[in-house]
Structure formats: structure tokens, C-alpha cells
C-alpha positions in Angstrom: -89.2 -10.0 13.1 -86.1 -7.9 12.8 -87.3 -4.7 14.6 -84.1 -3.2 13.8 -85.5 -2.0 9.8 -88.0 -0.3 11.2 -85.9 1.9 13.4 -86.2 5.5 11.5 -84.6 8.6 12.2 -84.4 11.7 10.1 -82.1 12.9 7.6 -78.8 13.2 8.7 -75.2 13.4 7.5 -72.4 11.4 8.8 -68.9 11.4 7.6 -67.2 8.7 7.9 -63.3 9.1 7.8 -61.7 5.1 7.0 -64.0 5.9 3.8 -63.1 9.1 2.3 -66.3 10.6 2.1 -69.8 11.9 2.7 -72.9 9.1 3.1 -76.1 10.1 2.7 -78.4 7.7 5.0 -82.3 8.2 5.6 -82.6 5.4 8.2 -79.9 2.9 10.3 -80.2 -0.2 11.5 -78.1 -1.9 14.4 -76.0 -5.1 14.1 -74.3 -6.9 16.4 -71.0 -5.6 16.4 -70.7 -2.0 18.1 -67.8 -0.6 16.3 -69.6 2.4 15.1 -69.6 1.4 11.4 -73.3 0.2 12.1 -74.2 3.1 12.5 -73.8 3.5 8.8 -76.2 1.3 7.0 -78.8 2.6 4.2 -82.2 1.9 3.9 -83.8 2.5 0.4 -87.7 1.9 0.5 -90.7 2.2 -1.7 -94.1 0.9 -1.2 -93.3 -2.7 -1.2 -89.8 -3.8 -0.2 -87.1 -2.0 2.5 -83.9 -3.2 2.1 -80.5 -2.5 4.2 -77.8 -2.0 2.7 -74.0 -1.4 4.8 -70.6 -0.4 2.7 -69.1 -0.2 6.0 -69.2 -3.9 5.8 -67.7 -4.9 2.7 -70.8 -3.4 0.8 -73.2 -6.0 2.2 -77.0 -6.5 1.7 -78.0 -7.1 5.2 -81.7 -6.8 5.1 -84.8 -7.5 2.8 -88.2 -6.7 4.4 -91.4 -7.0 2.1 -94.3 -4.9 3.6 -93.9 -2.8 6.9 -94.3 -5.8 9.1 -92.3 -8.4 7.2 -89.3 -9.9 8.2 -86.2 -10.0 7.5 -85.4 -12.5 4.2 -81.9 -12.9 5.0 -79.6 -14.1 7.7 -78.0 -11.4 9.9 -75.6 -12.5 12.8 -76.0 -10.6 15.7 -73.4 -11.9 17.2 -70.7 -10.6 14.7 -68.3 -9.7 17.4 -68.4 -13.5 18.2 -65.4 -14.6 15.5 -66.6 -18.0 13.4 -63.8 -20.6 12.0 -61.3 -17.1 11.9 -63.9 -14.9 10.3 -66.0 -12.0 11.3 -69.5 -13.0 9.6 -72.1 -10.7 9.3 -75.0 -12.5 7.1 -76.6 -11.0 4.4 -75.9 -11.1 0.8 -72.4 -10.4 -0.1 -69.8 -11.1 -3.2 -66.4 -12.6 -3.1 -63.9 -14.1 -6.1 -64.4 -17.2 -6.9 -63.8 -20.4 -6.9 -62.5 -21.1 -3.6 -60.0 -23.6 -4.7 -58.0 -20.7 -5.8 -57.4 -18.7 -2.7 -54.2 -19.7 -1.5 -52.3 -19.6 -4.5 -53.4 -15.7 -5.1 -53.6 -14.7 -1.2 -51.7 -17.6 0.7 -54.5 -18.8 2.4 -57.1 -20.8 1.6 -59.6 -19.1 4.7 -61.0 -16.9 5.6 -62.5 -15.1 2.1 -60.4 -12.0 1.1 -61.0 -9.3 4.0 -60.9 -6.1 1.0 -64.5 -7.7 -0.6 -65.9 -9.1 2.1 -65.6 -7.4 5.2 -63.6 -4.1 4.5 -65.3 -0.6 3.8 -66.7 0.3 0.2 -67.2 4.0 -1.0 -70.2 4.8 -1.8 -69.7 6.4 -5.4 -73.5 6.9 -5.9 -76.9 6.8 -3.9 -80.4 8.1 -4.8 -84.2 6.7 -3.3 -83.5 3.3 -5.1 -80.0 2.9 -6.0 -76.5 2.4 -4.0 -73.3 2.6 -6.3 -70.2 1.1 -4.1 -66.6 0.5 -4.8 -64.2 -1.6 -2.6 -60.6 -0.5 -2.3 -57.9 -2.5 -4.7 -56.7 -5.6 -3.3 -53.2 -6.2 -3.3 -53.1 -10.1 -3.6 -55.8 -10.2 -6.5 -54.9 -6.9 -7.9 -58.8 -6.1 -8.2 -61.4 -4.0 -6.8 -65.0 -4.7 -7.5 -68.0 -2.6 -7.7 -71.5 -3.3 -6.1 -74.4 -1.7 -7.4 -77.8 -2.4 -5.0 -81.4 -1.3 -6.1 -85.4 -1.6 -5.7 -88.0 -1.2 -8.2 -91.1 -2.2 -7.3 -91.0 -5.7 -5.8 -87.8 -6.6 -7.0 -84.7 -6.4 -5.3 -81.3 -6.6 -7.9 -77.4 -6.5 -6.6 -74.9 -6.1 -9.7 -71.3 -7.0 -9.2 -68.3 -6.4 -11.1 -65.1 -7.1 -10.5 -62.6 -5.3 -12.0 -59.1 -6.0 -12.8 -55.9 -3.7 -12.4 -52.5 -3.9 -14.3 -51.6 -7.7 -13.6 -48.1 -8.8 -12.1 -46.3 -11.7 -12.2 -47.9 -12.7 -8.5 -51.0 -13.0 -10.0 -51.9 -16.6 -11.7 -53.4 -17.1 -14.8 -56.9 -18.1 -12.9 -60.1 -17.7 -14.0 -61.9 -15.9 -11.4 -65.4 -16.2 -10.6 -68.4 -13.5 -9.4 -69.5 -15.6 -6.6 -72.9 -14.2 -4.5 -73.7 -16.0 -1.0 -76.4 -15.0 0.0 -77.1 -16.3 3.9 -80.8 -16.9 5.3 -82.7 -18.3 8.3 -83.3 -21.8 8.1 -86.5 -22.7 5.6 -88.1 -26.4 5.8 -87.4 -26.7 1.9 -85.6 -25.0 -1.0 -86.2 -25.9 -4.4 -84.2 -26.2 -7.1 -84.6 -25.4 -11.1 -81.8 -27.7 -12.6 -80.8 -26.1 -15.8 -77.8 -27.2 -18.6 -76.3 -30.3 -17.8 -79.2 -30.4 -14.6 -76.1 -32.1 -12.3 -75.9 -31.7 -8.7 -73.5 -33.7 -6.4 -70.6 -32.4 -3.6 -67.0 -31.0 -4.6 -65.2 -31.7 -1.9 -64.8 -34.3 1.0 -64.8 -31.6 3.2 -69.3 -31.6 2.7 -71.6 -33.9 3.2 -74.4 -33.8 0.5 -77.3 -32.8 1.2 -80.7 -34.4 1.5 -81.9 -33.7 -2.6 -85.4 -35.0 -3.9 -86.4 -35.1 -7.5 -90.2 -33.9 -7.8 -90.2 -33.6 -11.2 -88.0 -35.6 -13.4 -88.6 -34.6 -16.7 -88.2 -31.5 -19.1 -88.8 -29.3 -15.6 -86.0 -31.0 -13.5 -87.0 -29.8 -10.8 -85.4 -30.8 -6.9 -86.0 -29.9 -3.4 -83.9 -30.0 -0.3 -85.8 -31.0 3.0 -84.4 -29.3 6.1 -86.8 -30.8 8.4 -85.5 -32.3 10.9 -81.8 -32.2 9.2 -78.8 -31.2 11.5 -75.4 -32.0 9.7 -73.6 -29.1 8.2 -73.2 -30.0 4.4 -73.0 -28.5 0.8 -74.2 -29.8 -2.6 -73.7 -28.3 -6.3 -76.4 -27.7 -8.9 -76.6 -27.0 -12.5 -79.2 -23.8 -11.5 -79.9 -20.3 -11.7 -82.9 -20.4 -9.6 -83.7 -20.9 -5.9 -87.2 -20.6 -4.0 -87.9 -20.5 -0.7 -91.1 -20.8 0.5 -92.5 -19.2 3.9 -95.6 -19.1 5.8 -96.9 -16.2 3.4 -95.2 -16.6 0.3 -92.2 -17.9 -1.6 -88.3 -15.8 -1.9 -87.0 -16.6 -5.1 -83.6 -16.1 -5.8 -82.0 -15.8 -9.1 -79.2 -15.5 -11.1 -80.1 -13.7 -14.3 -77.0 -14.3 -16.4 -73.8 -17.0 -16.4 -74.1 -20.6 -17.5 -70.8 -22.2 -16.5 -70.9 -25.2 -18.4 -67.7 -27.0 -17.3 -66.7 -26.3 -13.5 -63.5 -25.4 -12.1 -64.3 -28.6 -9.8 -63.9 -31.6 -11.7 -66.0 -33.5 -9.4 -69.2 -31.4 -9.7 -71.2 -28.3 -11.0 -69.7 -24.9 -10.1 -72.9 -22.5 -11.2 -75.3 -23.3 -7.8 -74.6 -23.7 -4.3 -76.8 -24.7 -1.0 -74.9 -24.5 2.2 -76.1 -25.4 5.4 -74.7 -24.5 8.7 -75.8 -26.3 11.9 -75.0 -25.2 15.4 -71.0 -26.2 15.8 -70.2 -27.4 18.7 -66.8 -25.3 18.2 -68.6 -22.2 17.0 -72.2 -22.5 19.3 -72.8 -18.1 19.4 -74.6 -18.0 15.7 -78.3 -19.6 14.9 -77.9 -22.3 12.0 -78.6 -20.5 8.6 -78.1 -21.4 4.9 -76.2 -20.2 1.7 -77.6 -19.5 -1.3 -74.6 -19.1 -3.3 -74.6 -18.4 -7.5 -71.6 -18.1 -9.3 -70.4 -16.7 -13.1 -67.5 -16.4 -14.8 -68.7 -13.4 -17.0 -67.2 -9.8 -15.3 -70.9 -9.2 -14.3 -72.7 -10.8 -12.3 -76.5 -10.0 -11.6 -78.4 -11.5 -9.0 -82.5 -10.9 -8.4 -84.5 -11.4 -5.4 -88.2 -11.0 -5.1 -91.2 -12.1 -3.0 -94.5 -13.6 -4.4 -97.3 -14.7 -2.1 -99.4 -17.5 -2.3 -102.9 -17.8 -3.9 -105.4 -19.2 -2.6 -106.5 -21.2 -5.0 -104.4 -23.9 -5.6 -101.4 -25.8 -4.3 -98.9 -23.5 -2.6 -96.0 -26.6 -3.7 -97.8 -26.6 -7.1 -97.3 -22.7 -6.7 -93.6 -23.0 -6.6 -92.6 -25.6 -9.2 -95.1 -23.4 -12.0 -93.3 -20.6 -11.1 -89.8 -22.1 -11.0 -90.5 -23.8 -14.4 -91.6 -20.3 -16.0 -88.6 -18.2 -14.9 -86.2 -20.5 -16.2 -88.3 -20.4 -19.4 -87.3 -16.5 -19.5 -83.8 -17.0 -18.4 -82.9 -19.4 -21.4 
């Protein structure tokens, strides 16, 4: 469990100078780097979900925590400090531009993602009980700056991202540019899939190995599952999907995508819309735990991407669970 969400502290103020302005924060919660910017993170709670939320850290959703023992749905790296293939990873649930293949022409460099959305300071434009309104600063390679609006309601948990574009110059190339959402978790023993569209899935690059894909259900549901069990090799595969789950010892995370259908990828060797990551323990990298990617991407200017928890019943199937609940969310997202 990740004791650090449940750390609470009264009201205070804290300005915060490399931002411009004043936060309001009811609650903060400790990472692993100890630059004093942790010391900044939001918690907005109800009676169901806590979430964490830093814009000292590109804006990032660091924590999801259903009920006041849960744990901690996503991936943080306490070990921050610790710099990973020449990039300062903090877990959670962030957005960068996308698709990758596009990087160097625009920045120069094809890694690490662009520091201004990923790892620089947002201000916070907004921020009541449920809702966090951030802004990033413009970036001077992509000539953008994109807004992240977080919020709870109930059991659901939605992050809204918009990038927004500035004047163009002749630097900039006549890309299209993706909302790309990675969200990073602990390592499940499955993930299942809702193909949707074209229902492909396959690598788009030699630099992955695929992963180990199942079909369950091969017929109007489409429906696949990735066994971790077991599974060591770092590797990446592409779906046709807005729609994740991820099951746990209580319950299932699903996590979705509610708008975007990108038909024909930027890749011509696979699907752009869905990606799974997985990242073992590198023997050139060996301070993180292994964790995955969800990762959704759209080429509309909005992005929207829900996550929420459901527990199992007792009365049934907890696989059979997952695969009627996949098949009627992707009924209401056509």
C-alpha cells in the first residue's frame, strides 16, 4: 500500500516561485525525489476515490486510491532521482505529443519525451474539491503548450488534455501530432483488451518484442488478453482499442479512452490508437520495480481518458466479469 496518500495535513498555502503563483493543497504526498517540488502535490477526495495529483511534475497524475485502505492503481518510482535511459521518470499518468516517430525532426532528438509536458512545472489555472485546471509553459521546439484538466465524481476518475497550438514557424513540420496518455502501473498477471475498428494488434518497431496476446473471444466481442505470468522480456504491442482492464485481487481498473478512433496509423506497420508496454528489470537500469504502460492515443485536439474501479461479484466468474463488462463499454463508446 502506498502509505504516502494517506499522509494529511491541514490547510496550508505554499507559494511556489518557478510557477508564478499561489497553490492551494489540502493534503501532500512524498516521492522519491527530494527537490522540494513534492512537497506540492494535491489530493482531491470524496467518499470513494483519492487521487494525487502534482503540476510540479509536468502536471502528472501520480496516485489513484479507491477506499481509505486501497492502494495505489498506478505506478510511482520512488526512485525518481535514479535517472532511467536519460530520463527522470516519475510513474503515474502523464500526456506527451505524439507519435514518437516524430520527435527528432521537431526537437532534434528522438529521446527522452519533451522535458516542457512531461517533467517541467504546470500552473495551476484552477482547483476546487474535485477539479485541477493546469497549463504547461510554451514549448519552443513544438510551439505548443497543453492544458490538463484532472477530476473525481463519484467513482470515476477523468484527465482531459489539450494541446494547444501557437503561431507556427517555418521550424515546425507539417506533422500531425497526437494526444498521447501513458499511463504507468504495477505489474498485473493479465490485461485485457477490447479490440475495436480494424480489431489489429501487432509491434511497430524492431526495437519491441511483442508481447504474449491471447484471443478469448473471437467473434463480434474481439476480445484479447496479455498474460504477465511469469513473463520477463521488455516488449510493446499495438491494438485497435479504447479499453483496458486490469484485474486485482478485489476488483478490476478499467481504463479508457472515451473519444479518438485513428483509423490509419502514423506507423505503417501497426495500429497507432492502443499501446501495452512492459518494462522488466534492465540490467542497465536495475533502481526501478518492473511496471507497465497503458498508453491511448488521438489525433483530435482533446483527448479524454477515464479511469474507474469496479469490484467483483460474487456470483459469477470474476474473468466472465471482465469480458461482459469490456463488451458493454465499447457498446457505449461506439
Amino acid at each position: 500500500m502506498n502509505t504516502g496518500i494517506k499522509n494529511r495535513f491541514k490547510i496550508f498555502f505554499v507559494f511556489f516561485p518557478a510557477l508564478g503563483l499561489l497553490l492551494f493543497a489540502s493534503s501532500c504526498k512524498t516521492t522519491g525525489k527530494s527537490d522540494g517540488r513534492e512537497k506540492l502535490a494535491v489530493v482531491l477526495s470524496n467518499d470513494v476515490v483519492n487521487i494525487t495529483v502534482n503540476p510540479a511534475y509536468g502536471g502528472r497524475l501520480l496516485a489513484i486510491q479507491y477506499g481509505s485502505d486501497g492502494e495505489n492503481l498506478l505506478w510511482e518510482n520512488q526512485n525518481a532521482d535514479k535517472v532511467m535511459w536519460n530520463w527522470e521518470n516519475h510513474g503515474g499518468e502523464k500526456t506527451w505529443p505524439g507519435p514518437q516517430e516524430i520527435w527528432e525532426d521537431i526537437s532534434g532528438y528522438a529521446w527522452p519525451p519533451p522535458k516542457t509536458f512531461d517533467y517541467m512545472p504546470y500552473r495551476v489555472l484552477t482547483q476546487t474539491a474535485s477539479t485541477i485546471v493546469m497549463r504547461s509553459s510554451v514549448d519552443d521546439d513544438w510551439r505548443m503548450y497543453l492544458d490538463r484538466t484532472i477530476s473525481i465524481s463519484n467513482d470515476v476518475v477523468l484527465v482531459s488534455s489539450h494541446f494547444h497550438k501557437i503561431l507556427p514557424d517555418d521550424s515546425m513540420p507539417a506533422n500531425r501530432v497526437t494526444n498521447w496518455s501513458i499511463s504507468q502501473l504495477p505489474v498485473p498477471q493479465k490485461v485485457y483488451i477490447k479490440l475495436m475498428g480494424k480489431k489489429r494488434w501487432g509491434v511497430s518497431s524492431d526495437d519491441h518484442s511483442e508481447l504474449p496476446v491471447t484471443v478469448l473471444i473471437a467473434d463480434e466481442s474481439d476480445i484479447v488478453v496479455v498474460d504477465f505470468a511469469g513473463y520477463s522480456l521488455s516488449g510493446k504491442t499495438n491494438f485497435d482499442s479504447n479499453i483496458m482492464a486490469i484485474p486485482t485481487d478485489k476488483g478490476f481498473f478499467v481504463i479508457r479512452q472515451k473519444n479518438g478512433i485513428i483509423e490509419e496509423p502514423y506507423h505503417s506497420a501497426g495500429p497507432e490508437q492502443a499501446q501495452l508496454y512492459f518494462s522488466g528489470l534492465d540490467d542497465d537500469v536495475p533502481r526501478h520495480s518492473a511496471y507497465i504502460e497503458v498508453e491511448f492515443c488521438t489525433d483530435t485536439p482533446e483527448q479524454t481518458i477515464e479511469f474507474r474501479f469496479l469490484t467483483f461479484s460474487n456470483d459469477s466468474d470474476a474473468e466472465d466479469q471482465i469480458l461482459n463488462l469490456l463488451t458493454e463499454i465499447a457498446k457505449d463508446s461506439d
